[in-house]
N, CA and C atoms as a LAMMPS dump frame, in Angstrom:
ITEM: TIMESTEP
0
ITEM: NUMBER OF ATOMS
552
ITEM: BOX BOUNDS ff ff ff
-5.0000000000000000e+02 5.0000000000000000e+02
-5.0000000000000000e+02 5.0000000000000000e+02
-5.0000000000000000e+02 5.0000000000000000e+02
ITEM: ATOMS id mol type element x y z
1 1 1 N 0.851 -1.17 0
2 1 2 C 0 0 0
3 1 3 C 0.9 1.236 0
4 2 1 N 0.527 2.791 -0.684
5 2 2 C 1.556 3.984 -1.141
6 2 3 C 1.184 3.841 0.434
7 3 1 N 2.012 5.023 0.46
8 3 2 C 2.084 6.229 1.385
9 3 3 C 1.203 7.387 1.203
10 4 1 N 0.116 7.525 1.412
11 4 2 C -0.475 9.068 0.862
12 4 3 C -0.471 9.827 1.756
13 5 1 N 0.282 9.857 2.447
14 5 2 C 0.649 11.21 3.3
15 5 3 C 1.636 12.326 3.083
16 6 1 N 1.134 13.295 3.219
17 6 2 C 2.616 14.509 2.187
18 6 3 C 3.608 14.334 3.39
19 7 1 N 5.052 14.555 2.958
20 7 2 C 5.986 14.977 3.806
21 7 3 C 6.129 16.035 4.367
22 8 1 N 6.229 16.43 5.948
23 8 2 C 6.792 17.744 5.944
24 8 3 C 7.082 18.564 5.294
25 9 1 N 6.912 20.096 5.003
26 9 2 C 8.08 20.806 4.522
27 9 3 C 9.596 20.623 5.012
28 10 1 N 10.432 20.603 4.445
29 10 2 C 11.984 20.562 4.954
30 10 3 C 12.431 22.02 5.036
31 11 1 N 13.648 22.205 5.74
32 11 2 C 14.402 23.604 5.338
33 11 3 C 14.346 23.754 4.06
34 12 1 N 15.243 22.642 3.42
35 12 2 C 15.201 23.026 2.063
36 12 3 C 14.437 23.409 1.043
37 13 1 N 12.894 23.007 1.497
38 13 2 C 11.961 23.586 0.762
39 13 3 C 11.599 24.915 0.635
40 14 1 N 12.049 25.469 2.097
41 14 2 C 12.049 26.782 2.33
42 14 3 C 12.884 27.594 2.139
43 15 1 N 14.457 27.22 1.933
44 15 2 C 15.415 27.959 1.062
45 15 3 C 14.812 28.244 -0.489
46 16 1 N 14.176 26.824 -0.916
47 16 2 C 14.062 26.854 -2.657
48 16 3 C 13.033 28.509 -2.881
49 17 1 N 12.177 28.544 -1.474
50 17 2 C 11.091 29.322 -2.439
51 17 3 C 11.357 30.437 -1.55
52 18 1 N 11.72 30.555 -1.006
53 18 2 C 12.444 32 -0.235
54 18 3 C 13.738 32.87 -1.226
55 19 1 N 14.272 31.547 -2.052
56 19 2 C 14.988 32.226 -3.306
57 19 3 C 14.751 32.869 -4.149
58 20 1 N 13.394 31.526 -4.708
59 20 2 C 12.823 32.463 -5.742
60 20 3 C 12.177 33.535 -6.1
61 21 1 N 11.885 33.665 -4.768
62 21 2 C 11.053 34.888 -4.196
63 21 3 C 11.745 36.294 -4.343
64 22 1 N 13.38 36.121 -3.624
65 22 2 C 14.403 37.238 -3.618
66 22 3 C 14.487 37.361 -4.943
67 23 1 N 14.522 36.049 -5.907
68 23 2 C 15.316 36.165 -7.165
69 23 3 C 14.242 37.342 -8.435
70 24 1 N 12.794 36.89 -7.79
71 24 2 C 11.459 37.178 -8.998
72 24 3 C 11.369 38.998 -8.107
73 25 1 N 11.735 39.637 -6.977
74 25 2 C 11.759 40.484 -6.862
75 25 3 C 13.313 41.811 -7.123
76 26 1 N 14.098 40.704 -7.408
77 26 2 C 15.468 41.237 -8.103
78 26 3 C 15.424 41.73 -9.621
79 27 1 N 14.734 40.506 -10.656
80 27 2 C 14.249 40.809 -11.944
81 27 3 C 13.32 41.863 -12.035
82 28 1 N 12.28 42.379 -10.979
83 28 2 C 11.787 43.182 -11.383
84 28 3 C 12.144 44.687 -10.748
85 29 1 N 13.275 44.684 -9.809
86 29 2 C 13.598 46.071 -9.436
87 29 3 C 14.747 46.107 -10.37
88 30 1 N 15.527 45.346 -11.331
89 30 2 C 16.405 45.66 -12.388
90 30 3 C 15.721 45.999 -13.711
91 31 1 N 14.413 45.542 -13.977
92 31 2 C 14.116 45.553 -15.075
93 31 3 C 12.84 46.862 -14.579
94 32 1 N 12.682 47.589 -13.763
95 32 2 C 11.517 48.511 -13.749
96 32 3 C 12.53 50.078 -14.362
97 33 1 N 13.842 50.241 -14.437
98 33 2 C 14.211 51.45 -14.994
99 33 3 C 14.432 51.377 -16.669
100 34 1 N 14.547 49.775 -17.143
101 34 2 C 14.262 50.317 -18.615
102 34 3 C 12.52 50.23 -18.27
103 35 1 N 11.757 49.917 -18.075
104 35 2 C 10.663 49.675 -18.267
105 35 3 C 10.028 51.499 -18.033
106 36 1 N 10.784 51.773 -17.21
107 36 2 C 10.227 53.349 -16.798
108 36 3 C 10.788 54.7 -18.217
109 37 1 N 11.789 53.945 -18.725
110 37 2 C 12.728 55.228 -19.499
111 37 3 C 11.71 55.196 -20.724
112 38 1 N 10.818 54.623 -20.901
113 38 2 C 9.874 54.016 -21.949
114 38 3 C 8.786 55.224 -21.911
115 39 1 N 8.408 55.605 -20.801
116 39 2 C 7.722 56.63 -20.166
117 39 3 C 7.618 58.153 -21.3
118 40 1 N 6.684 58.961 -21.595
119 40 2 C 7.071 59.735 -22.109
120 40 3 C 7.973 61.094 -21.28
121 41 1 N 8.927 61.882 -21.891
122 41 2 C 9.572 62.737 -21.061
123 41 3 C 8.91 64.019 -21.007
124 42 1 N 9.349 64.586 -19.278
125 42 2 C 8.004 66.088 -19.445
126 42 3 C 8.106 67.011 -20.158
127 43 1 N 8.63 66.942 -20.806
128 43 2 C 8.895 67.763 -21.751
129 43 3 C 8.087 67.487 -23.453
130 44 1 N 8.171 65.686 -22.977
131 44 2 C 6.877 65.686 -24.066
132 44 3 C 5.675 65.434 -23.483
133 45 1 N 5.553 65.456 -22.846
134 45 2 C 3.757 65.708 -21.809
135 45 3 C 3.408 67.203 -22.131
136 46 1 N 4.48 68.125 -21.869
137 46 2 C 4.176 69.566 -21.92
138 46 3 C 3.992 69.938 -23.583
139 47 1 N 3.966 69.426 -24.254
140 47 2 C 3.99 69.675 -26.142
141 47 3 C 2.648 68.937 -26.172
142 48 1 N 2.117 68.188 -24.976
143 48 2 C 0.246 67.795 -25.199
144 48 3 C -0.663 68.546 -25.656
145 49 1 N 0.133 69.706 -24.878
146 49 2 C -1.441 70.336 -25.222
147 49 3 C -0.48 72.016 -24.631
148 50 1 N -1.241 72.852 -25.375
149 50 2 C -0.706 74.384 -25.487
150 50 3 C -1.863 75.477 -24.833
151 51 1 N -2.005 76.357 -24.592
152 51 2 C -2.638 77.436 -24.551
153 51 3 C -2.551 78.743 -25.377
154 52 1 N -3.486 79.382 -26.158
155 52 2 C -3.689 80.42 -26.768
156 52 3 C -4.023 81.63 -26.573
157 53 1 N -4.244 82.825 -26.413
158 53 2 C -4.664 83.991 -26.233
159 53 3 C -5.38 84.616 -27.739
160 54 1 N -6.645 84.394 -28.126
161 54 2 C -7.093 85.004 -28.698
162 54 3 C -7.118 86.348 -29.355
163 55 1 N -7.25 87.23 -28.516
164 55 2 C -7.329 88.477 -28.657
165 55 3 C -6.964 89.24 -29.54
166 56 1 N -5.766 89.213 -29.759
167 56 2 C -4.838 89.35 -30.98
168 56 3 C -5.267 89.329 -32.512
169 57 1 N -6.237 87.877 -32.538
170 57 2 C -6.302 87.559 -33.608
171 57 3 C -8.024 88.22 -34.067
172 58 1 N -7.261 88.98 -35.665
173 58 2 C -8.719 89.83 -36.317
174 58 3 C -9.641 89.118 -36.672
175 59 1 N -10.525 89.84 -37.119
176 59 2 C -11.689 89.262 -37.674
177 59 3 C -10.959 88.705 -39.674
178 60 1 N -11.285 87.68 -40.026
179 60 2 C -10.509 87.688 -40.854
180 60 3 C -9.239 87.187 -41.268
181 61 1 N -8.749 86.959 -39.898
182 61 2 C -7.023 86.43 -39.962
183 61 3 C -6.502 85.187 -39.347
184 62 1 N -5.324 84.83 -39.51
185 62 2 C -5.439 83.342 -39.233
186 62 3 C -4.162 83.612 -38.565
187 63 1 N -3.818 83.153 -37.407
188 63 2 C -2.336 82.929 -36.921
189 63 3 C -2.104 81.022 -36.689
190 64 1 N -0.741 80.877 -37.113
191 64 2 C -0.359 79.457 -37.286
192 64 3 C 0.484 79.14 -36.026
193 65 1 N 0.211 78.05 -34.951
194 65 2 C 0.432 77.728 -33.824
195 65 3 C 0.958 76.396 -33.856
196 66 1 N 1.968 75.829 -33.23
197 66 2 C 2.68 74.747 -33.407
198 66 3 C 2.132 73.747 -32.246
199 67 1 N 1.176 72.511 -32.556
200 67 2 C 0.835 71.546 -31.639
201 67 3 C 1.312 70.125 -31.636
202 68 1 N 1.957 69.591 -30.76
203 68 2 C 2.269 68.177 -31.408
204 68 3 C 3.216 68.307 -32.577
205 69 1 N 3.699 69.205 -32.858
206 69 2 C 4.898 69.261 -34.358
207 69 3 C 4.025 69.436 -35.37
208 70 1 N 2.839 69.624 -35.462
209 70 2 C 2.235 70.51 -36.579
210 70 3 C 1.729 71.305 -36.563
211 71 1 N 1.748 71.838 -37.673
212 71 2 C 0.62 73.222 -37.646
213 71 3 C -0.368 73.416 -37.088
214 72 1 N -1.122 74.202 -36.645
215 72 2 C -2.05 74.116 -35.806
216 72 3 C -3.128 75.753 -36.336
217 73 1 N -4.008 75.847 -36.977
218 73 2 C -4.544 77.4 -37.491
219 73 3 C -5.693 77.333 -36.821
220 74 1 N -5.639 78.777 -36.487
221 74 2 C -6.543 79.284 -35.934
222 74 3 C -7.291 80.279 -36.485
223 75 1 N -8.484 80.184 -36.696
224 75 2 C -8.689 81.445 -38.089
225 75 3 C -10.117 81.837 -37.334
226 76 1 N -9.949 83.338 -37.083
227 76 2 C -11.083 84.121 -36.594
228 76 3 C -11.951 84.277 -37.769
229 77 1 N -12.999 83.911 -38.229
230 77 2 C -13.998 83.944 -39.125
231 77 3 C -14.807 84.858 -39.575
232 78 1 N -14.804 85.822 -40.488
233 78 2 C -15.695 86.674 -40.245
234 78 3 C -17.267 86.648 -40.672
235 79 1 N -18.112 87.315 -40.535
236 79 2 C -20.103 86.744 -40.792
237 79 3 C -20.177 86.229 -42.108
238 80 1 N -19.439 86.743 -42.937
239 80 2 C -19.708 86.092 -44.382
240 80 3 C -18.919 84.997 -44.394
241 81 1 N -18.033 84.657 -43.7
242 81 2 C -17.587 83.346 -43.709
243 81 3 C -18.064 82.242 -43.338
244 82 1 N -18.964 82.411 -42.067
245 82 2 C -19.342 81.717 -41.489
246 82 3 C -20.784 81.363 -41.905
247 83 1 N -21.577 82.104 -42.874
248 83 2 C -22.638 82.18 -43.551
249 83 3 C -22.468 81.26 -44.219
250 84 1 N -21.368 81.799 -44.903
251 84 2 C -21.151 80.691 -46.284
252 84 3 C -20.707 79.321 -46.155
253 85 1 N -20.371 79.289 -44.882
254 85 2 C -20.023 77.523 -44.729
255 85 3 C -21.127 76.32 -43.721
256 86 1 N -22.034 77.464 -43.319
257 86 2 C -23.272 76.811 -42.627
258 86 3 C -24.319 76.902 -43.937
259 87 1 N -24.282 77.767 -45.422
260 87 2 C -25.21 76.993 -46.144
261 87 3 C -24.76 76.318 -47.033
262 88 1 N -23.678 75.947 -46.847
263 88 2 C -23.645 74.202 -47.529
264 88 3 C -24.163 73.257 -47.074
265 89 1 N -25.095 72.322 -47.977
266 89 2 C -25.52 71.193 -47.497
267 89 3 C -24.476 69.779 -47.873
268 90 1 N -25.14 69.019 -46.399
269 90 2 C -24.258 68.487 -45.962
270 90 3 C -24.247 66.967 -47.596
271 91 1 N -24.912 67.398 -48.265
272 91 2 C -24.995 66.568 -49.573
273 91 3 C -23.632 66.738 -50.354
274 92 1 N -23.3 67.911 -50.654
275 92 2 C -22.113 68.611 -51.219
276 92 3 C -20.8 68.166 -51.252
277 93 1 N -20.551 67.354 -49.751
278 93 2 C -19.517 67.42 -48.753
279 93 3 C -19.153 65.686 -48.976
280 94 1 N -17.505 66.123 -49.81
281 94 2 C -17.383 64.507 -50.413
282 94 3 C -16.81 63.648 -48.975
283 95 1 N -16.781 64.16 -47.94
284 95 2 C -16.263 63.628 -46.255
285 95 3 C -17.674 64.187 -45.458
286 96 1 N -18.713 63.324 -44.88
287 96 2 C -19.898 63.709 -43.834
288 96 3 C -19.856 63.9 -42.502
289 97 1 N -18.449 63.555 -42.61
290 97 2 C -18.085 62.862 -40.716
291 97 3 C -17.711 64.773 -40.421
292 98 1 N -17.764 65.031 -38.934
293 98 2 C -17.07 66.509 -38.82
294 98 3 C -15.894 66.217 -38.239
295 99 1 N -15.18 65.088 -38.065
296 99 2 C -13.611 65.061 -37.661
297 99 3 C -13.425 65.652 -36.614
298 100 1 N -14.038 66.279 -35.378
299 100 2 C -14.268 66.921 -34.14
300 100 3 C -13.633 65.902 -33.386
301 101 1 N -12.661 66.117 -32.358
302 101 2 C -12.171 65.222 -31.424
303 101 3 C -13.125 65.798 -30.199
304 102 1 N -13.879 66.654 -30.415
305 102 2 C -14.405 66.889 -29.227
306 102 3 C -15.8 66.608 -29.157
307 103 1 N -16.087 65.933 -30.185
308 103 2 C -17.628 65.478 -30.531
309 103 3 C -17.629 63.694 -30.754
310 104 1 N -18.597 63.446 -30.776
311 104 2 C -18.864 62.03 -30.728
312 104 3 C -17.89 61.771 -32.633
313 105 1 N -17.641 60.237 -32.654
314 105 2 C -17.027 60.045 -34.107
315 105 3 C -17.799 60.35 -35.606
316 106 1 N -18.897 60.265 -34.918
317 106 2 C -20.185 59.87 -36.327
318 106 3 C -20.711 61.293 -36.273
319 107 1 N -20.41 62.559 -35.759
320 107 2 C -21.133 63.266 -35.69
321 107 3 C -20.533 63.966 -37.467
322 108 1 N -22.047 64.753 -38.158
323 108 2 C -22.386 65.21 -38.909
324 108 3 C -21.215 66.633 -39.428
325 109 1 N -20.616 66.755 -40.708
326 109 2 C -19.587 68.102 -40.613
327 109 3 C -20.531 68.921 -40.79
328 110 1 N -21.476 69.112 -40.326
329 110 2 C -21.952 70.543 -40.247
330 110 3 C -21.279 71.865 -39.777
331 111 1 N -21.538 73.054 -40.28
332 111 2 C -20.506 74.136 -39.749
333 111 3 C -20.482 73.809 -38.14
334 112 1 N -21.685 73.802 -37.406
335 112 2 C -21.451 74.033 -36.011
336 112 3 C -20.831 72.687 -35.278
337 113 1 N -21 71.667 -35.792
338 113 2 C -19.845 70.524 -35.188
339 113 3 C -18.369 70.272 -35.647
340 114 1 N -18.181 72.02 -36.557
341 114 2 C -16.523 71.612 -36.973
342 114 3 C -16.223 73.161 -36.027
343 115 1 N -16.55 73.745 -34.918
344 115 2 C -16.298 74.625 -34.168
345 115 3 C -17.033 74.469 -32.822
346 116 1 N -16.705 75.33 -31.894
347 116 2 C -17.267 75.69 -30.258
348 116 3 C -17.887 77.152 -30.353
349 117 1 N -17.183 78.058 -31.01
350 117 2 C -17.56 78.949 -31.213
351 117 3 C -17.558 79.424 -32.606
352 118 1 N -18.757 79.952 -33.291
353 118 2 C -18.306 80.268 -34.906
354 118 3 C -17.49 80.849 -35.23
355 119 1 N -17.335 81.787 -34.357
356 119 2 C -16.087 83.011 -34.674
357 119 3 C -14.509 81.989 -35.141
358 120 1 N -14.355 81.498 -34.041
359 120 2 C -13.062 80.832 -33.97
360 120 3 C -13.246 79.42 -34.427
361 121 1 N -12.494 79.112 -35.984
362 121 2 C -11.823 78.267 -35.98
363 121 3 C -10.306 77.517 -35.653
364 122 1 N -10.467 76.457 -35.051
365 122 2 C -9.328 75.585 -34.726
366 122 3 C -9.203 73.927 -35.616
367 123 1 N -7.82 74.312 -36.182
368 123 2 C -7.866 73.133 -37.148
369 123 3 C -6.526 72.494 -36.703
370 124 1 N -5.968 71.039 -37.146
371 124 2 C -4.524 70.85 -37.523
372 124 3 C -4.547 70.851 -39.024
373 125 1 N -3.181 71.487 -39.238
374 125 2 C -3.224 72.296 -40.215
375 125 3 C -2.525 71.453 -41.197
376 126 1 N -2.997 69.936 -41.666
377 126 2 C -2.233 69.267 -42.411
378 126 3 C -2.998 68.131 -42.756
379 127 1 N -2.839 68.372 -44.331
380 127 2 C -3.763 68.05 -45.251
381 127 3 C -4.065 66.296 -45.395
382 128 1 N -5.086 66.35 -45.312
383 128 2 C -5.262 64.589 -44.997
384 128 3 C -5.311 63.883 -46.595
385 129 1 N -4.69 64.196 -47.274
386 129 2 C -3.976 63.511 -48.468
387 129 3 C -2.579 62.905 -48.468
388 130 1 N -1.671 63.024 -48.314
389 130 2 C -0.45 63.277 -48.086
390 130 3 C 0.106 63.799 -46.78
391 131 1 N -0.372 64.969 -45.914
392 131 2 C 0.342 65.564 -44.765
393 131 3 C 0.868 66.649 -45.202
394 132 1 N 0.615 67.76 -46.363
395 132 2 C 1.192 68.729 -46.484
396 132 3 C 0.498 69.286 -46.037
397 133 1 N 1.356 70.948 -46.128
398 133 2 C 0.09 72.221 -45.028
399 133 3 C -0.379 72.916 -45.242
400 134 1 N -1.653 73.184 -46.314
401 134 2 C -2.21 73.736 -46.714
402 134 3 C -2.344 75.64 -46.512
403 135 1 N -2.53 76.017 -47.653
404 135 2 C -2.454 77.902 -47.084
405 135 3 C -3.333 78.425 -46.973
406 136 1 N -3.827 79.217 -46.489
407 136 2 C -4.955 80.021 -46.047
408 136 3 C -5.486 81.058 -47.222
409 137 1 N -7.058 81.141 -47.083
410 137 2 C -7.536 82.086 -47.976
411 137 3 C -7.388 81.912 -49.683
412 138 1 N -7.25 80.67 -49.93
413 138 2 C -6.748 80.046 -51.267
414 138 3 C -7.507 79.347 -52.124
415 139 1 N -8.227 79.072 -52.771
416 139 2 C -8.944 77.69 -53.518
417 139 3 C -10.207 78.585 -54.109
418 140 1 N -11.487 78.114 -54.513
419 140 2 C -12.925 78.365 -54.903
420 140 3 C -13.569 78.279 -53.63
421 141 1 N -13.215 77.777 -52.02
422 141 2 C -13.95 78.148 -51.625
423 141 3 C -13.439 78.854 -50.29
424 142 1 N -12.207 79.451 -50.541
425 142 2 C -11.73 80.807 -49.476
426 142 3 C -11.714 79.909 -48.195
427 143 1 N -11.509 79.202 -48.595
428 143 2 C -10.72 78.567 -47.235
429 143 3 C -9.022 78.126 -46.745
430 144 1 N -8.697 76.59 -47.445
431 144 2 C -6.849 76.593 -47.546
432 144 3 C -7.019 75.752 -48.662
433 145 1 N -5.946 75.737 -49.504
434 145 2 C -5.629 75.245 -50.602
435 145 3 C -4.357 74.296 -50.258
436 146 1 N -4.165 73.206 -51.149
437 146 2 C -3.336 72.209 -50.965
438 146 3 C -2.481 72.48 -52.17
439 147 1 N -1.339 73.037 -52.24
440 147 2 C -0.766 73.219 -53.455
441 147 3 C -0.287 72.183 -54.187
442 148 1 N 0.102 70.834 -53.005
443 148 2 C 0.862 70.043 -53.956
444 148 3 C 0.064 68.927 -54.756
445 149 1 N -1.232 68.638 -54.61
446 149 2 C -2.309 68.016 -55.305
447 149 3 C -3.504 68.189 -55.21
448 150 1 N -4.261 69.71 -55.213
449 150 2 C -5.071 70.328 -55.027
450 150 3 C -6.495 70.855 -54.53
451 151 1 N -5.774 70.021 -53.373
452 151 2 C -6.934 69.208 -52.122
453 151 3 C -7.461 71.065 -51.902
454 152 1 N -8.594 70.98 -51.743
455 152 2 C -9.593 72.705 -51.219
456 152 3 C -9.917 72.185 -50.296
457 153 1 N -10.302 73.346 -49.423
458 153 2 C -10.761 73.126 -47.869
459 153 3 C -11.557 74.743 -47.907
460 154 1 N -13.131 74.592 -47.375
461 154 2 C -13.776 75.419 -47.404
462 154 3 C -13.57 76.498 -45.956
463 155 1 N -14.056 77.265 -45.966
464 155 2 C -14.049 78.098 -44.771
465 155 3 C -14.514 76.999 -43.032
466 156 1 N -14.995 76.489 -43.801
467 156 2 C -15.205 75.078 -41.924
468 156 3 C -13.808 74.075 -41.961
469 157 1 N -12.716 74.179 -43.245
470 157 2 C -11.943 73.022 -42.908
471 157 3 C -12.35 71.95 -43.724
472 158 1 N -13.818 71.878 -44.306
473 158 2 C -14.05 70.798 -44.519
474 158 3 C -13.404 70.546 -46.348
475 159 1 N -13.255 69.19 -46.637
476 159 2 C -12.96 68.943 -47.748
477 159 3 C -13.76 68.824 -48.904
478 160 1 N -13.62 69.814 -49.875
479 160 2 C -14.537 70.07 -51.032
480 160 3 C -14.284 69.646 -52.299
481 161 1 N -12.706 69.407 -52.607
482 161 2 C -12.487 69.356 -53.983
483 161 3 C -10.866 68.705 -53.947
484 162 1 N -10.246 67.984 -54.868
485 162 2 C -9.403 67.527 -54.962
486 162 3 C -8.98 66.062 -53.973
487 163 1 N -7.882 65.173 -54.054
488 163 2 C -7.783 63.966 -53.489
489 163 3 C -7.912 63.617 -51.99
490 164 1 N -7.792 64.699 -51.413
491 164 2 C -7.767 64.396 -49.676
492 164 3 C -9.41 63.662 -49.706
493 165 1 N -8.878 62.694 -48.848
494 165 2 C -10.397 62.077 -48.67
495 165 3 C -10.927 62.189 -47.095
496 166 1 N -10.546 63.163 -46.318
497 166 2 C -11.023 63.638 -45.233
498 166 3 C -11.171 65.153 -44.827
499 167 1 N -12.336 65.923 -44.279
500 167 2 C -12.01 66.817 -43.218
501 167 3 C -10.582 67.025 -42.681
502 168 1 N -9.94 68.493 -42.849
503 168 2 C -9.388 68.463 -41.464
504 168 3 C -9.829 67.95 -40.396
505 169 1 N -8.706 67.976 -39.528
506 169 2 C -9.221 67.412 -38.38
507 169 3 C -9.092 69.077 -36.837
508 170 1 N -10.206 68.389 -36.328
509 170 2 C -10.762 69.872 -34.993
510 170 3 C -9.686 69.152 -34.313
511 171 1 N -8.788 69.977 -33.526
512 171 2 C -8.347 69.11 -32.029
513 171 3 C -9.058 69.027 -30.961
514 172 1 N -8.713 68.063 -29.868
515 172 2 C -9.319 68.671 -28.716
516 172 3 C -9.5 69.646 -27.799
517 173 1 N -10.089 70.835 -27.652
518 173 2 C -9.886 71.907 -27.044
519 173 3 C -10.958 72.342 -26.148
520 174 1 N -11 72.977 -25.404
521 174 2 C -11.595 73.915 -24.717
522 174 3 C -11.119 75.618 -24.465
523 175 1 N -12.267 76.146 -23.675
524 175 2 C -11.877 77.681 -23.821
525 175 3 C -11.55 77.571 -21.914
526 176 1 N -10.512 78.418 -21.567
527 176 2 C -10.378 78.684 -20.326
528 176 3 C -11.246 79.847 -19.679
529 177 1 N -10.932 80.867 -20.563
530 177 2 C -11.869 82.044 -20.727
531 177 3 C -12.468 82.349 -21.635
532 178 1 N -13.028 83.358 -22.032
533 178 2 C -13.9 83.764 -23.401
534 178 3 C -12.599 84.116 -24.537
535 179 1 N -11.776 84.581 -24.312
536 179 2 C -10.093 84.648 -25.052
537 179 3 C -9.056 83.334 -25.009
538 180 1 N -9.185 83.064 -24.181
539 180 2 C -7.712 81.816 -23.768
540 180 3 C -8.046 80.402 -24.04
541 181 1 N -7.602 79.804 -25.024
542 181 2 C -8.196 78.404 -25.125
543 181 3 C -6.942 77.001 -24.921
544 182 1 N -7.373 75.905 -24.366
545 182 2 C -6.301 75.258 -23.86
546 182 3 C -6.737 74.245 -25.105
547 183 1 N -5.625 73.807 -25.762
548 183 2 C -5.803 73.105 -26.699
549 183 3 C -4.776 71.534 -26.72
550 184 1 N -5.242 70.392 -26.684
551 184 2 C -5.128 69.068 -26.285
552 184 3 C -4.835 68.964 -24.719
């Protein structure tokens, strides 16, 4: 007949796993500083996201702001601009989506879901064909023009004519004040 009774633990059983124990907490206090250098640096945490001061900018004019390593435009709109890009129907518009990071994905490019405020547009400023950076006040519909394959972008950003097959894209933003907007 076996034996079915377990043996004692021995010392030695208790050296084996008292080792492995030191050994599985050695691997991971050697291996947690590459694991940490992996980390982004604050310096790229602080390039997340920027703040703006409005004020400055006319009715009419666009100042170019560097987010994340791209362009970033900001274009104060004036009434006929903003007229003219809320009566386009959304039939027209060879991209339907409004590319808003601050709106649901599926939401509609209507003028008012490609802004927070009409006055102020906020775009990244790089053309969803290729990645070039389109110029301001340029094309048939006075918005930015794509020089190097002749992507148009209407006064909302949105894409009207030539190969880009998307909207700019809105970043994520908010306003701090009625002037100051914190952007990503």
């Amino acid at each position: 007949m076996a034996n079915t009774t377990a043996a004692e633990p021995t010392r030695r059983d208790f050296l084996y796993i008292a080792t492995g124990a030191v050994a599985g907490v050695g691997v991971v206090l050697t291996a947690w500083p590459f694991i940490d250098q992996m980390n982004p640096t604050p310096s790229a945490l602080a390039m997340g996201s920027i703040e703006a001061d409005l004020t400055s900018v006319q009715p009419g004019q666009q100042v170019v702001l560097t987010w994340r390593s791209h362009p970033l435009f900001v274009r104060r709109r004036t009434p006929k601009e903003i007229a003219e890009a809320r009566a386009v129907p959304l039939s027209e518009l060879p991209d339907p989506i409004a590319r808003n990071q601050n709106l649901p994905d599926d939401a509609p490019a209507t003028d008012e879901n490609r802004e927070i405020k009409p006055e102020y547009l906020i775009l990244v400023g790089v053309c969803t064909h290729l990645g070039c950076t389109p110029t301001a006040f340029e094309g048939d519909y006075g918005g930015w023009l794509c020089h190097c394959h002749g992507s148009q972008y209407d006064t909302a950003g949105r894409i009207r004519k030539g190969p880009a097959p998307q909207n700019l894209l809105v970043p994520p933003y908010t306003y701090l004040t009625p002037m100051r907007v914190k952007i990503g």
